[in-house]
C-alpha positions as CSV (number, residue, x, y, z in Angstrom):
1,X,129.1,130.4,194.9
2,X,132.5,128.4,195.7
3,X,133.6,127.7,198.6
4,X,136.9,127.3,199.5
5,X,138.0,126.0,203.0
6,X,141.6,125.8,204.3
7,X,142.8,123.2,207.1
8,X,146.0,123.5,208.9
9,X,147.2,119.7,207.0
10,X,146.9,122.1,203.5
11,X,148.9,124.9,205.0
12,X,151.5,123.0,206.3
13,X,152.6,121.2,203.2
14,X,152.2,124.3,201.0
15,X,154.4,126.7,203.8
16,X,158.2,126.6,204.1
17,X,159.5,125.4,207.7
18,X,160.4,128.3,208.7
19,X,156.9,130.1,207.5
20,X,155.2,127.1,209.2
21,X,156.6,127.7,212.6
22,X,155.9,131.7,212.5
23,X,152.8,130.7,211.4
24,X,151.6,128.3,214.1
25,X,152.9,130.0,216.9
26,X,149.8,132.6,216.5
27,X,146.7,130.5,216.2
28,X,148.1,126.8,217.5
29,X,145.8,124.1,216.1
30,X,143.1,126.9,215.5
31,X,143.9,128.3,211.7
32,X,140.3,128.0,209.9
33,X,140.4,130.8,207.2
34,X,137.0,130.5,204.2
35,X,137.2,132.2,200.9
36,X,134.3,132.6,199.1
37,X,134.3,134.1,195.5
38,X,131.0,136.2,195.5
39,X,130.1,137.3,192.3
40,X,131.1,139.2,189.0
41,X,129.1,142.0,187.9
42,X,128.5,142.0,185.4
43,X,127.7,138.2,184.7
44,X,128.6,137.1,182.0
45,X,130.8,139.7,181.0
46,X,131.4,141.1,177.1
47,X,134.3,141.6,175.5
48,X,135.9,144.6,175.8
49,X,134.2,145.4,179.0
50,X,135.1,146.1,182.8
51,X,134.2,143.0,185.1
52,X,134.7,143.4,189.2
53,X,135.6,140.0,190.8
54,X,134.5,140.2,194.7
55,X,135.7,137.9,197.6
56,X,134.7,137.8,201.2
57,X,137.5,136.2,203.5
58,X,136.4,135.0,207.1
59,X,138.4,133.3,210.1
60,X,136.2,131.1,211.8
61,X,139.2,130.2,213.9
62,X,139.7,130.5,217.3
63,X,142.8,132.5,217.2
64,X,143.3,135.9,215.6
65,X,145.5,136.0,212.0
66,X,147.9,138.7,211.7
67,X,149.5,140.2,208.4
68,X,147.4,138.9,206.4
69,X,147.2,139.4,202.7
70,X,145.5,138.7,199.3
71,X,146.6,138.8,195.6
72,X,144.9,137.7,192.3
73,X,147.1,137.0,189.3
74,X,145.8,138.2,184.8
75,X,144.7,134.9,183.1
76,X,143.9,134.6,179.4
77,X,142.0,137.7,178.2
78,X,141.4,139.5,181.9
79,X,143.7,142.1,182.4
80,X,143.7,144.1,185.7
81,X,142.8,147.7,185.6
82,X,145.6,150.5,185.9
83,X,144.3,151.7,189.2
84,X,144.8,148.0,190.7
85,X,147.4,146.3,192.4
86,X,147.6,142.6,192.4
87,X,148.2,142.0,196.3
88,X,146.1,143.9,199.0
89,X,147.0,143.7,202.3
90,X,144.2,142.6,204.7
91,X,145.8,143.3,207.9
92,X,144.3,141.6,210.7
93,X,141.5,139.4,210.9
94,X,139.8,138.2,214.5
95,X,138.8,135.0,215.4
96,X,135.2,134.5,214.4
97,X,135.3,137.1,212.3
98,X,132.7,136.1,209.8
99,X,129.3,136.8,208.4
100,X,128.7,141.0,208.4
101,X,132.2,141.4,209.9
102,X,134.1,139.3,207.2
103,X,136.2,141.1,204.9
104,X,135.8,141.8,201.4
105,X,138.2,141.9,198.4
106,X,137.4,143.1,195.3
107,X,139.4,143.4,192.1
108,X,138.2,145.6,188.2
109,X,139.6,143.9,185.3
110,X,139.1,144.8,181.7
111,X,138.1,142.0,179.2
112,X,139.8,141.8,176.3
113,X,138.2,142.7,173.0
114,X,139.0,139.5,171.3
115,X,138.1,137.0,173.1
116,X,136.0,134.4,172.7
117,X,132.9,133.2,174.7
118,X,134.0,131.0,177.2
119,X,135.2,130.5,180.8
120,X,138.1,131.7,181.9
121,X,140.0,131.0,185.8
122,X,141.3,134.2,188.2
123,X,144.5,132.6,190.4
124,X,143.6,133.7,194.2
125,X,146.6,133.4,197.1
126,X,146.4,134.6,200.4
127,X,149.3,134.3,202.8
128,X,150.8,135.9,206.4
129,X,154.2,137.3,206.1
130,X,156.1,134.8,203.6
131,X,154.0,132.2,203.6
132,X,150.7,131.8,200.7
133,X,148.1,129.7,199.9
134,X,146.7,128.7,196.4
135,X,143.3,128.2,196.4
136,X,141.4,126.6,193.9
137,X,140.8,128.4,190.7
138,X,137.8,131.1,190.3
139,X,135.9,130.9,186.8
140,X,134.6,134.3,184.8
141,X,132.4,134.2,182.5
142,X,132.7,135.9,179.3
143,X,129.8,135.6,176.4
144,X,129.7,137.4,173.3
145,X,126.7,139.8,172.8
146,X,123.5,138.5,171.2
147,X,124.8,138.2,167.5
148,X,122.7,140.9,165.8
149,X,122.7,141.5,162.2
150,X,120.0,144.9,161.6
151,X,117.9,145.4,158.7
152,X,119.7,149.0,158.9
153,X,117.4,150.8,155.8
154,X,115.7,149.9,152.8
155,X,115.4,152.7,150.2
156,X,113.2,152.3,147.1
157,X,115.2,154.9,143.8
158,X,112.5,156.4,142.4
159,X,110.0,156.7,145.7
160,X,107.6,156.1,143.9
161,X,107.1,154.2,140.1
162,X,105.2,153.3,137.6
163,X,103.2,149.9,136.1
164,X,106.3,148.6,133.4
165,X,108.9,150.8,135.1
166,X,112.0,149.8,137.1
167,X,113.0,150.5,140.7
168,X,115.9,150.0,142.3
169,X,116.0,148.7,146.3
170,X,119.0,149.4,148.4
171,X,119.3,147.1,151.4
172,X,121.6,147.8,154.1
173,X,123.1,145.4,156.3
174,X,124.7,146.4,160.0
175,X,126.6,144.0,162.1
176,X,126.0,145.1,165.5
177,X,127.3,142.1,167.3
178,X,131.1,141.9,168.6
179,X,132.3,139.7,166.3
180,X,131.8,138.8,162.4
181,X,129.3,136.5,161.2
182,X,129.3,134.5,158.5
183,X,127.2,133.6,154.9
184,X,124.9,136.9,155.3
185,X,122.0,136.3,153.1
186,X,119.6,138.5,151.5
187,X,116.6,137.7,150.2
188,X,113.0,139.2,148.6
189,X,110.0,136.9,148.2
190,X,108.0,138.2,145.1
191,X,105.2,135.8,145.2
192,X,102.0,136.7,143.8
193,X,103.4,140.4,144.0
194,X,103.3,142.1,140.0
195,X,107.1,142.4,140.4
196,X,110.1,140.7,139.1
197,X,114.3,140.7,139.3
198,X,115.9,141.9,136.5
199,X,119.6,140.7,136.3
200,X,120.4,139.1,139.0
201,X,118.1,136.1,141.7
202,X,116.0,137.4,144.6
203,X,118.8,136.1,146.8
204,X,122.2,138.4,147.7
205,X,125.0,137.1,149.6
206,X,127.9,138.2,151.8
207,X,130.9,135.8,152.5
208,X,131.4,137.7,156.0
209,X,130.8,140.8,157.8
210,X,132.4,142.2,160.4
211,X,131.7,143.5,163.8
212,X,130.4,147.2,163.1
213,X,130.7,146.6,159.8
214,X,127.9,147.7,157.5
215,X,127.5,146.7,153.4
216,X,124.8,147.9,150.4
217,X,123.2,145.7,148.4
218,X,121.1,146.1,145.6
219,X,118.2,144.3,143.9
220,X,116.7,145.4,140.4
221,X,113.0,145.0,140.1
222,X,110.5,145.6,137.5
223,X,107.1,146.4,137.5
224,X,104.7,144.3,136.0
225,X,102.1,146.2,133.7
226,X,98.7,145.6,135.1
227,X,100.1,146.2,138.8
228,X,97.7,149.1,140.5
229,X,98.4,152.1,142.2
230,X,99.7,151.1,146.1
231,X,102.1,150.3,148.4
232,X,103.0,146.9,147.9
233,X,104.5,144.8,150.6
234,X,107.7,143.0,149.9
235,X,108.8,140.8,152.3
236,X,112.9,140.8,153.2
237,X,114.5,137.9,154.9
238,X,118.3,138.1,156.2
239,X,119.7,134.8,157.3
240,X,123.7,134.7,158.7
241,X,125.7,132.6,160.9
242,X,128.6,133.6,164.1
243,X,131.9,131.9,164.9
244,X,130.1,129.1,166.3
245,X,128.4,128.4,163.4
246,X,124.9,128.8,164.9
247,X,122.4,129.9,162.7
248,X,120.3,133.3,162.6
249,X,117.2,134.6,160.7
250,X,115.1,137.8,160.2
251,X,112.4,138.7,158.6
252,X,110.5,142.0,158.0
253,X,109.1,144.0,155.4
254,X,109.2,146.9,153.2
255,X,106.6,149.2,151.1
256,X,107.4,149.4,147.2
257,X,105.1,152.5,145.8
258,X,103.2,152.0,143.0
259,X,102.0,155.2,141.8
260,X,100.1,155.8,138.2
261,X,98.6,159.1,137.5
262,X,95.4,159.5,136.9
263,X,94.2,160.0,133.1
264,X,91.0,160.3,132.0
265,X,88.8,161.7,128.7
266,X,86.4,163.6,128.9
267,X,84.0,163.7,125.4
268,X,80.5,164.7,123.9
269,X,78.4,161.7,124.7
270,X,74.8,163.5,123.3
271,X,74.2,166.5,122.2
272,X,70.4,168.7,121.4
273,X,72.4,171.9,121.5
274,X,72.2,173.0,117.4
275,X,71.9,176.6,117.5
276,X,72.4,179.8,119.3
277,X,69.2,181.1,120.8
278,X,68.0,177.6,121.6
279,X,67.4,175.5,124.9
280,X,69.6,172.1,124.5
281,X,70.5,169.1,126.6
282,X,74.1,168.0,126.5
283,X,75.5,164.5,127.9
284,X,79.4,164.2,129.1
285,X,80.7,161.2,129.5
286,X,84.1,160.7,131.7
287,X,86.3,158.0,131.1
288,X,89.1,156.3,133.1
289,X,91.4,155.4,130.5
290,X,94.4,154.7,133.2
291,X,95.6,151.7,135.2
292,X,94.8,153.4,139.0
293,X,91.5,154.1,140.0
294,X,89.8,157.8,140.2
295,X,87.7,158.4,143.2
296,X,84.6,161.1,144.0
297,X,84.8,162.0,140.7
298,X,82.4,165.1,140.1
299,X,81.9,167.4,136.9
300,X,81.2,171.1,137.3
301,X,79.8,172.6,134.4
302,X,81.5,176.5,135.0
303,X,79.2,179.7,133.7
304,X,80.5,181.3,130.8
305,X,78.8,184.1,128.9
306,X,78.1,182.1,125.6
307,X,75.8,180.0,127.3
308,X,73.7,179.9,130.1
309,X,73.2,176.7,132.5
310,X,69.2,175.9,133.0
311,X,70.2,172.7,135.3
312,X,71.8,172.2,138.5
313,X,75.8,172.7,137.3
314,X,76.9,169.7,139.4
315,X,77.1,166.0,138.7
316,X,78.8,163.4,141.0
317,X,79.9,160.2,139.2
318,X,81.4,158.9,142.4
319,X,84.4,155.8,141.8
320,X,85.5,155.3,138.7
321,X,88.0,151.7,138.3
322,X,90.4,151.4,135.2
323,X,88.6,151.2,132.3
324,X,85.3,152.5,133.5
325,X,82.9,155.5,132.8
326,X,80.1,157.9,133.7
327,X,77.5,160.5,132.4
328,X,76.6,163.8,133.4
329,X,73.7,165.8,131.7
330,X,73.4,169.6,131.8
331,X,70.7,171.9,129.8
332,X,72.1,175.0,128.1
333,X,70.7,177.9,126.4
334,X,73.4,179.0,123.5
335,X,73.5,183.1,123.7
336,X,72.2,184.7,120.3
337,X,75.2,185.2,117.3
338,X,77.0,181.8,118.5
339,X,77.8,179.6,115.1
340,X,80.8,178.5,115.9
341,X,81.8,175.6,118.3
342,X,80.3,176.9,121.9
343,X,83.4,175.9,124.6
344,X,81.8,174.1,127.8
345,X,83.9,174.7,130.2
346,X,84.0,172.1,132.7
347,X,85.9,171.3,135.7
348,X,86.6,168.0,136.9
349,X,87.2,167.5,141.2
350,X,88.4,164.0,141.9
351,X,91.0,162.1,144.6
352,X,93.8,159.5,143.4
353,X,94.4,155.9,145.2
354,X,96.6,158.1,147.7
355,X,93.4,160.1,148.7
356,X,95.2,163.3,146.7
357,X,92.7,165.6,145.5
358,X,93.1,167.3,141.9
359,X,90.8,170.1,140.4
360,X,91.5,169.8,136.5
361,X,89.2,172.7,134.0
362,X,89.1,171.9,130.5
363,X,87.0,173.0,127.4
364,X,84.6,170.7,126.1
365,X,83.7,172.3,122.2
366,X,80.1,171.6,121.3
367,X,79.5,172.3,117.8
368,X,76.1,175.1,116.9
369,X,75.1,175.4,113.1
370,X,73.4,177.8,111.1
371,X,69.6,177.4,109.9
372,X,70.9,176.8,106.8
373,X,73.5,173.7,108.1
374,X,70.6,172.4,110.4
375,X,68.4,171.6,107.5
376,X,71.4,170.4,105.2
377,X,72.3,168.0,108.1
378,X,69.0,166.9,108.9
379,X,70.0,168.6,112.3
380,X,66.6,169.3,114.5
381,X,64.3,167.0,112.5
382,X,61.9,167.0,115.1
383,X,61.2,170.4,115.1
384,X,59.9,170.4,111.4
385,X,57.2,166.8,112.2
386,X,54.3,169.4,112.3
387,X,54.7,170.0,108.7
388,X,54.5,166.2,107.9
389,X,51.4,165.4,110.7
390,X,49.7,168.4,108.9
391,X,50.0,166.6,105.5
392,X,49.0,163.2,106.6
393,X,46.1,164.9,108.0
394,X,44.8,166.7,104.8
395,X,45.7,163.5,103.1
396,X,43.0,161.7,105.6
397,X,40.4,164.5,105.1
398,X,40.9,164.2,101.6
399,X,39.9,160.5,101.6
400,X,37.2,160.8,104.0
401,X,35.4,163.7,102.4
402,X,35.7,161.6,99.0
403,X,33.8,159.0,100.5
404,X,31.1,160.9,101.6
405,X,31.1,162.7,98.1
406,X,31.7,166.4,99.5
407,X,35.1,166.4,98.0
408,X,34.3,170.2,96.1
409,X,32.8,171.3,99.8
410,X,36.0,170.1,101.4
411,X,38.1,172.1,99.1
412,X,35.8,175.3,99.4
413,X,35.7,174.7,103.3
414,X,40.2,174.5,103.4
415,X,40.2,177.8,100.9
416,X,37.5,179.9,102.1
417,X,38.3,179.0,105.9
């Protein structure tokens, strides 16, 4: 608060003689007039804003002050407003009148959008009839907004890629401050993240940008081949200076999808189903052959009317990583006339990294033979080991009845039952 006191020596060099005479002739030896500046709202003020300046003036005098006035005069970038006159008349003021019965002044002036940060000084008179005072000069304070350059959007073209594919990032850059700012920098740190720049550094600049302004830039990465299905975290650091030269930084983030599909086989692992008209155990086996992982993986073998399912039709294999597989057994019983491939038709229920759920049916062929291709493949060996125990057997009974000389008895005993 400044406070500005005004002695009857000051007025008398500052006043004509004429002025000095009126002016003595009311208040004799008794002239005590205060000005005190008390405040700007707001404080500091921006550019391009509306600031009110407010006074109090008090007459601790004796004697009362008549036609009394007060003006302020523009300085630098503070303009008054249109509605405001630069002299207001005060009229009269009483002796002692101070405190709660002082009188206040108050002036609205518009800032000017250019200027610059700094303090600036409002000329306050006030006078009775022709004469006027100068008082000391009143300082505004004008600062520049917060400089604020905003991360204003990140978007990733395609939304989501592939391991060994290439994405573009398009950064945009707002200047939200009231003045330009300087050596914008843009920057992505790819460390120990399965991407790279193509064309160009991680590191984009802008020689200046200016208030309101916004600008596009654009970084080309590529995907490294082993990186898995997720949103990867990429972190994005902007870095710019103001008029002053005083330095800025932010940091932040953005998500990079990584999305490769699911692929998987799904084959004839082992196999006891020959022929139609036969109980058989089949094996499946499910392999992840892609990069992302497959989760609650489960194999439903479907009914069909070439074959009938003798086990429980359901099989969870549960998480299956890149590169990794699982078995599932069923029992069938292949429906008489079937010497063809029988078609198993199986469906597969599983969820991606992205917990998205797929339901994929496909046929699995399983390959049923003829008698006649069963015994020219050696196909169903077992079921034809009776025929060999029987003839080790005779063999053995041969040899032992030999021994015991009742090898004719043995022969009439086998033909005669």
């Amino acid at each position: 608060m400044v406070v500005i006191f005004i002695s009857i020596v000051l007025l008398s060099i500052l006043v004509s003689a004429k002025s000095e005479s009126t002016f003595f002739k009311k208040s004799p030896g008794a002239l005590d007039v205060q000005v005190t500046f008390l405040n700007q709202d707001p404080d500091p003020v921006e550019p391009g804003e509306r600031v009110k300046l407010r006074w109090k003036v008090e007459n601790k005098g004796a004697g009362a002050l008549n036609d009394v006035s007060v003006s302020v005069s523009e300085e630098g970038p503070l303009h008054l407003t249109t509605k405001e006159q630069k002299i207001k008349e005060v009229g009269s003021l009483d002796s002692r009148q101070i405190g709660k019965d002082s009188y206040a002044v108050e002036w609205e002036f518009d800032v000017d959008e250019q200027a610059v940060e700094g303090d600036y000084e409002v000329d306050f008179r006030y006078g009775m009839g022709d004469a006027s005072v100068k008082l000391e000069n009143f300082t505004v304070h004008v600062k520049s907004r917060d400089t604020v350059v905003l991360l204003d959007k990140v978007e990733v073209i395609p939304e989501r890629t592939q391991a060994g594919q290439e994405a573009r990032v398009h950064v945009t850059i707002a200047n939200l401050a009231d003045s330009a700012v300087d050596d914008v920098r843009v920057s992505v740190d790819l460390k120990d993240l399965p991407f790279a720049t193509v064309g160009s550094a991680g590191e984009k600049a802008i020689k200046k940008l200016l208030a309101g302004e916004s600008q596009e830039i654009i970084f080309q990465l590529v995907v490294d081949g082993t990186a898995p299905s997720k949103v990867h975290r990429i972190p994005l650091k902007v870095t710019y200076a103001n008029r002053e030269g005083k330095k800025y930084e932010t940091q932040t983030n953005f998500g990079l999808i990584v999305d490769n599909p699911p692929q998987f086989i799904i084959n004839v692992d082992e196999t006891k189903v020959y022929q139609s008209k036969k109980k058989g155990n089949v094996v499946l086996s499910f392999s992840n052959i892609g990069k992302s992982d497959i989760n609650f993986v489960v194999l439903t073998l479907l009914p069909s009317p070439v074959y009938t399912i003798l086990s429980p039709p359901t099989s969870y294999l549960g998480n299956l990583e890149s590169d990794d597989y699982e078995t599932a057994a069923f029992d069938v019983f292949v429906e008489e006339g079937k010497t063809k491939d029988v078609k198993l038709m199986v469906q597969t229920t599983f969820k991606d990294s992205y917990n998205e759920e797929y339901v994929i049916e496909q046929e699995i062929p399983v390959a049923v033979y003829s008698p006649g291709e069963i015994q020219r493949y050696g196909l169903g060996a077992e079921q034809s080991n009776w025929g060999v125990w029987i003839l080790i057997i005779a063999i053995l009974a041969v040899v032992y009845y030999k021994k015991k000389g009742e090898i004719h008895k043995f022969i009439k005993k086998v033909l005669h039952g």
